[in-house]
C-alpha positions as CSV (number, residue, x, y, z in Angstrom):
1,X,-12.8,0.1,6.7
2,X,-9.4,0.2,5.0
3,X,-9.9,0.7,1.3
4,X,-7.3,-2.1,0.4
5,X,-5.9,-0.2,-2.8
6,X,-4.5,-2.7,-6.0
7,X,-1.1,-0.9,-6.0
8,X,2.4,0.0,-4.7
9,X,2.7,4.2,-4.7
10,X,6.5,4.4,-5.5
11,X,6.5,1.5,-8.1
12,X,2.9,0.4,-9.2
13,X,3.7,-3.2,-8.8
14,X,0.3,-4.5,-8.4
15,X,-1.0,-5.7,-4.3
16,X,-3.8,-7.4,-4.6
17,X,-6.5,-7.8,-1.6
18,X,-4.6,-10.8,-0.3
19,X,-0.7,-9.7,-1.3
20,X,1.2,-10.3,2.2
21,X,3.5,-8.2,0.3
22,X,1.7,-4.9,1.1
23,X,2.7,-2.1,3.3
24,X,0.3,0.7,4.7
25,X,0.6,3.7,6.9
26,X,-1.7,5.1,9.0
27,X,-3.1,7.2,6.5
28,X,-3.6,3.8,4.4
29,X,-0.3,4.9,1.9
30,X,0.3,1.7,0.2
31,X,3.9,0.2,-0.9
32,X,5.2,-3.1,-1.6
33,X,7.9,-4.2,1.1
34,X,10.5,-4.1,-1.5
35,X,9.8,-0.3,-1.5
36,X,9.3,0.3,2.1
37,X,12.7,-1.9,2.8
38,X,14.4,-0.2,0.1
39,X,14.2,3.2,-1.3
40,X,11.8,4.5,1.8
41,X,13.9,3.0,4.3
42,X,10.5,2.4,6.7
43,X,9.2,6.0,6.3
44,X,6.4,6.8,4.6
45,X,7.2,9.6,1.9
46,X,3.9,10.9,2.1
47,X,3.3,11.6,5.8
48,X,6.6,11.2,7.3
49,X,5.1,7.5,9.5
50,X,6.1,3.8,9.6
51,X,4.6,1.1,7.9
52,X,2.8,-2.1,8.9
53,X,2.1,-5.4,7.0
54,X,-1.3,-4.5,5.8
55,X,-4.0,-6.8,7.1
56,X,-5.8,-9.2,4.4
57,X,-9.8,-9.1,4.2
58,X,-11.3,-12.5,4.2
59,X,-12.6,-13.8,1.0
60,X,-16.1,-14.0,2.1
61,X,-16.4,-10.4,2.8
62,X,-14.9,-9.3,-0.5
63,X,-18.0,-9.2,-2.3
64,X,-19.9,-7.0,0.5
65,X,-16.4,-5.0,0.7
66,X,-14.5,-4.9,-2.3
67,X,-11.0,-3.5,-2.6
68,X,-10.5,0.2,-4.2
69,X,-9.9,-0.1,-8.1
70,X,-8.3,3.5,-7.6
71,X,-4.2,3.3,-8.5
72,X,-2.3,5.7,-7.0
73,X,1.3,6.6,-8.0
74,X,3.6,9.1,-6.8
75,X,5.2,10.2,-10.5
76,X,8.3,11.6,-8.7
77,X,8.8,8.2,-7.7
78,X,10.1,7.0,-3.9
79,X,11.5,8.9,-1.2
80,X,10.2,12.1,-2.8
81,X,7.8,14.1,-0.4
C-alpha cells in the first residue's frame, strides 16, 4: 500500500492524499510536478528512476488507510543525489 506522504522532497510544498499534483517513483520518492518538470528534469534524485502521477486513495478508504504524516525533505535541495 503506497504510504501517500503530505509533502514534495525538493520543496515541501504540501501534497495532500488527493493533490493530482503529486509525483512518485518506484521507491514512492514524492515531488510536486513543478519539481519533477523543473529542477529534476523527470529523474528522481534519489534513485536515479522516472516519475508517475501518483494515484489518489478513495475517500472512503482514508480512514482504514490513512496517509503518512511523516515529511520528508532533501535539505540539499533538488537535483542533489
Amino acid at each position: 500500500m503506497l504510504q501517500l506522504r503530505p509533502n514534495c522532497e525538493c520543496c515541501d510544498r504540501d501534497l495532500p492524499f488527493d493533490s493530482d499534483e503529486a509525483r512518485i517513483c518506484t521507491f514512492e520518492c514524492t515531488f510536486c510536478a513543478g519539481c519533477v518538470d523543473g529542477a529534476l528534469n523527470g529523474v528522481c534524485p534519489n534513485c536515479g528512476g522516472g516519475f508517475v502521477p501518483r494515484p489518489i486513495r478513495p475517500v472512503r478508504l482514508m480512514g482504514k488507510y490513512p496517509a503518512s504524516t511523516k515529511r520528508v525533505v532533501k535539505p540539499e535541495g533538488c537535483g542533489v543525489a
